[in-house]
C-alpha positions in Angstrom: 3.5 2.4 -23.8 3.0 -0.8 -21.4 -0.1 0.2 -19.1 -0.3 -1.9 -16.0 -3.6 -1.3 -14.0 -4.2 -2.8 -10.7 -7.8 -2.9 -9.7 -10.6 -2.9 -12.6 -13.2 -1.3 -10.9 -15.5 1.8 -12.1 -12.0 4.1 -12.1 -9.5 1.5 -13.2 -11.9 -0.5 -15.7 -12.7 2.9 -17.2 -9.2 3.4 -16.7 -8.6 0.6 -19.0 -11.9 1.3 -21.5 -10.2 4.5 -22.0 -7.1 3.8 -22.8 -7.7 0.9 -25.2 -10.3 3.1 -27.1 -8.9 6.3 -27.1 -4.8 5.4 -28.0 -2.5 2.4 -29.4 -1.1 1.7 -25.9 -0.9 -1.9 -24.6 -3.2 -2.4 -21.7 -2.1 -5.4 -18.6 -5.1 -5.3 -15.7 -5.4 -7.5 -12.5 -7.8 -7.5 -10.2 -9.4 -10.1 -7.4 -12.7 -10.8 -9.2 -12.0 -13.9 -11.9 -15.5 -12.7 -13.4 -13.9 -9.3 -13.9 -10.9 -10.4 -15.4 -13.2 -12.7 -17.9 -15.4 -9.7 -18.9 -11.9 -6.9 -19.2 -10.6 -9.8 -21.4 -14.1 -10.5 -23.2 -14.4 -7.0 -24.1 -11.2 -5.6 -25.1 -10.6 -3.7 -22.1 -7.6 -5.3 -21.3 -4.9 -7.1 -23.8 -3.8 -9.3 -20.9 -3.5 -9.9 -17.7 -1.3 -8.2 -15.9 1.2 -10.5 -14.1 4.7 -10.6 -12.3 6.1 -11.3 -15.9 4.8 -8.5 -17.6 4.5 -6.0 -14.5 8.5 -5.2 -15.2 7.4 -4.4 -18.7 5.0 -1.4 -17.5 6.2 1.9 -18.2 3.2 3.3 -16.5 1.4 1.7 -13.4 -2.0 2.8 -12.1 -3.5 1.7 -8.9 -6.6 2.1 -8.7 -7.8 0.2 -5.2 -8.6 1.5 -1.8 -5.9 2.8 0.0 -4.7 0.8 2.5 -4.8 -1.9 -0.6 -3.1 0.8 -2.7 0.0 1.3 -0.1 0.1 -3.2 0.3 0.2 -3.5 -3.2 3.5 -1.4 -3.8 4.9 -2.8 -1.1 4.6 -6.6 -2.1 5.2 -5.6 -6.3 8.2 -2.7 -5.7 11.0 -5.2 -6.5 9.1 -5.9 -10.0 8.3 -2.3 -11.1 11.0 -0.9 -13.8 13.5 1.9 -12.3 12.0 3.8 -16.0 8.3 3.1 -15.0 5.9 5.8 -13.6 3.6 4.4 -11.0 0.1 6.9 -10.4 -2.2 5.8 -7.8 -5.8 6.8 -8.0 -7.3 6.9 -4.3 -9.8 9.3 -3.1 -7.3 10.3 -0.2 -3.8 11.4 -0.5 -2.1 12.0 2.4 -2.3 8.6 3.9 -1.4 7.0 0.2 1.7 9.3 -0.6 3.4 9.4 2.2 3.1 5.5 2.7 4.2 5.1 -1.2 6.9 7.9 -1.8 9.6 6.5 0.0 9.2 2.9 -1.2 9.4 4.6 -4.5 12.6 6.3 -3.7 13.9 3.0 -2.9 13.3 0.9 -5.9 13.9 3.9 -7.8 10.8 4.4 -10.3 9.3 7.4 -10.5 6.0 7.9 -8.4 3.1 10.5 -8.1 -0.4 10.7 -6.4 -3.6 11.2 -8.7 -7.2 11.5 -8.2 -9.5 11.6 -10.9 -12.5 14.1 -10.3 -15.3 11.6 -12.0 -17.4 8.8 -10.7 -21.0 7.3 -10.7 -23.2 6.4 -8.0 -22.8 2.5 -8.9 -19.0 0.9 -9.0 -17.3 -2.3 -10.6 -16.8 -3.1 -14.1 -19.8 -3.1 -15.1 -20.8 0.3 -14.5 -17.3 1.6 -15.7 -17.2 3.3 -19.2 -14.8 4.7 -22.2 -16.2 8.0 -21.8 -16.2 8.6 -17.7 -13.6 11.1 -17.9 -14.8 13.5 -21.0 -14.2 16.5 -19.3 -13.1 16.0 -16.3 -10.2 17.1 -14.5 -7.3 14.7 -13.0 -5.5 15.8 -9.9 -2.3 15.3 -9.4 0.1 15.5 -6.3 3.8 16.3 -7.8 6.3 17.0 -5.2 10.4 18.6 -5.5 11.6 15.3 -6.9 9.0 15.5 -10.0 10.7 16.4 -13.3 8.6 18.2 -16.1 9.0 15.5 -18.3 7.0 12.9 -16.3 4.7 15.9 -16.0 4.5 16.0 -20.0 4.0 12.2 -20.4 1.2 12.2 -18.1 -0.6 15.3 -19.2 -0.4 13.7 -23.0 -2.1 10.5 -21.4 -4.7 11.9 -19.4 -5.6 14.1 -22.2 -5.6 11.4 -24.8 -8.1 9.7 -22.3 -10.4 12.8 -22.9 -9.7 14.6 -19.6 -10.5 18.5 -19.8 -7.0 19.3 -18.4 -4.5 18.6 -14.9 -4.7 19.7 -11.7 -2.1 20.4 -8.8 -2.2 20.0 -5.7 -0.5 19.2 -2.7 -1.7 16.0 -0.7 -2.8 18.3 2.5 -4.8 20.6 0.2 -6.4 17.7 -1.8 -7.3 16.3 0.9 -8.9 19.2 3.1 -10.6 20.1 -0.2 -12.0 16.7 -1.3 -13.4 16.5 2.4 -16.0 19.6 1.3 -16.2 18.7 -2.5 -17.2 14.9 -2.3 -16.9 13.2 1.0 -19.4 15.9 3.1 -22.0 15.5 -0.1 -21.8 11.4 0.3 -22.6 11.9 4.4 -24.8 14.5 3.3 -26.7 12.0 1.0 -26.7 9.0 3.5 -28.3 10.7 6.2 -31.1 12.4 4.3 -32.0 8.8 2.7 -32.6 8.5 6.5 -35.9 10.4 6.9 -39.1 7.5 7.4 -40.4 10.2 4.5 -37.7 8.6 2.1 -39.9 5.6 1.5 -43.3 7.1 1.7 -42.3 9.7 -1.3 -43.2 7.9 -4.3 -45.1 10.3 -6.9 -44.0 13.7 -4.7 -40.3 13.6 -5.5 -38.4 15.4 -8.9 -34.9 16.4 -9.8 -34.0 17.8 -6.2 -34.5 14.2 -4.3 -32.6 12.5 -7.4 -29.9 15.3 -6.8 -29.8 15.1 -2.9 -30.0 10.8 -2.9 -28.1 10.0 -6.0 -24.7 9.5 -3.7 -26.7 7.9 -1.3 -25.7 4.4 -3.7 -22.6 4.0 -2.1 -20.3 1.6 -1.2 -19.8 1.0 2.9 -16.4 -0.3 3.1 -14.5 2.7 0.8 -16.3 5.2 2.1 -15.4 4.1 5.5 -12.0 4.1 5.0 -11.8 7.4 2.7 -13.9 8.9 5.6 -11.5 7.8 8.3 -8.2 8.7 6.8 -9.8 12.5 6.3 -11.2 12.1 9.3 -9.5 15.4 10.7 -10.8 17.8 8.1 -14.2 15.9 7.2 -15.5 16.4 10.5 -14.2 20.1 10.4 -16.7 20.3 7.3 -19.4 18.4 9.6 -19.6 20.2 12.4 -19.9 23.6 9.9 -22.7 22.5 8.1 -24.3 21.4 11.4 -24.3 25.1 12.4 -25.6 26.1 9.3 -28.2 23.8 9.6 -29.2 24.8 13.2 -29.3 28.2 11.9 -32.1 27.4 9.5 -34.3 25.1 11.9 -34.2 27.8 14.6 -34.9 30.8 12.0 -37.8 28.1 10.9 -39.2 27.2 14.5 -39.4 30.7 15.0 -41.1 32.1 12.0 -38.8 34.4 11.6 -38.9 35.4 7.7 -36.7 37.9 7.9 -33.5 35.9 9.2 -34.7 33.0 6.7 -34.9 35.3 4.1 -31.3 36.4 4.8 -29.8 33.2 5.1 -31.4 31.5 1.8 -29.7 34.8 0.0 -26.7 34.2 1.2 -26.6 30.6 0.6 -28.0 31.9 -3.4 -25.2 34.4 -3.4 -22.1 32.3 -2.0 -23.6 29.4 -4.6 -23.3 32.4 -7.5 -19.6 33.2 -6.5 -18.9 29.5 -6.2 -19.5 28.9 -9.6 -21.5 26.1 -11.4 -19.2 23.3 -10.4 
């Protein structure tokens, strides 16, 4: 296959990493950043830049940008992308992304379906993007009534090929609500607790659990912000309940009350042991 990637960032650079490593497809990337285009080329990542020339050659598109980016970018290249070609964007949010893209898609006539992939690192851009980033982890997709199983097939035998553990559905409501507690909470979580004056007075007293808690903390501003805000509904759903868990624990604390402490660490031990590990 053709693989156009917009955006060669941590997710689309490893994007392209993967692909060019891990099968005999032909890789086309574009991005802002001449220096990233230099090093994709450089390194193999890429086999050329992707262009309005070769962009109606792609049999698959991904888009991996920030959203509002994501939804511009369709809109100025639909006219070039191949009624055959299946276009994925990658963005951390769904609802805002598919509902902006699907009917442009159902114009032009290409085929069109919201992904996420469930990796990442604490530091972004080409640099930091890698071959391996998605060993094991799972890609999310969004397919709706218009999505045929053999688009389903030609993506699953992709992904996999790029060393993803398997697929995931969803729906771009439940993705969303969901991703609010699985990544976007932990990333507010992180910021604020980087917060404490004790933060830069902790040298020699801090181990695995101030790595763990801080390690998100590395983020960048301007996509968080707008991932934030286009979840804003059910992120700060997720806010104000850990809030009242935390209030539960400072008042249990202030009062030296052992036993109600003592109740709430075991249930916090016993939800994380019917969670699971992940």
């Amino acid at each position: 296959m053709n693989v156009g990637i917009v955006g060669l960032g941590l997710i689309g650079g490893s994007m392209a990493k993967s692909t060019k490593a891990r099968t005999g497809h032909t890789v086309w990337g574009a991005d802002l950043d001449k220096e990233t285009m230099t090093m994709a080329r450089m390194c193999g990542a890429i086999d050329a830049p992707l262009t309005d020339e070769t962009l109606p050659q792609c049999d698959l598109i991904l888009v991996a940008i920030r959203p509002a980016a994501a939804v511009e970018w369709v809109r100025t290249h639909a006219p070039l992308i191949a009624p055959s070609a299946i276009l994925v964007d990658l963005c951390g949010v769904k609802r805002t992304v598919v509902s902006a893209i699907t009917p442009i898609a159902r114009e032009r006539g290409f085929a069109y379906i919201g992904g996420h992939p469930m990796a990442g690192r604490e530091r972004g851009g080409f640099t930091a993007s890698s071959e391996d980033l998605y060993v094991g982890a799972s890609m999310i997709l969004t397919p709706d009534q218009r999505t045929d199983m053999q688009l389903l097939e030609t993506l699953k035998a992709f992904f996999l090929d790029l060393g993803f553990a398997g697929l995931t559905f969803s729906d771009p409501e439940e993705h969303d609500r969901i991703i609010a507690f699985t990544s976007q909470l932990a990333h507010i979580v992180s910021s604020a607790y980087v917060k404490s004056p004790e933060a830069q007075r902790r040298r020699g007293f801090s181990a695995g659990s101030f790595q763990d808690m801080t390690r998100v903390a590395r983020l960048d501003e301007d996509m968080w912000t707008e991932l934030f805000l286009d979840d804003a509904d059910y992120l700060t759903t997720e806010l104000d309940e850990l809030i009242v868990h935390l209030r539960e624990y400072a008042d249990a604390i202030r009062a030296h009350d052992a036993q109600a402490l003592r109740a709430l660490l075991r249930d916090g031990r016993e939800k994380k042991a019917s969670a699971g590990g992940n």
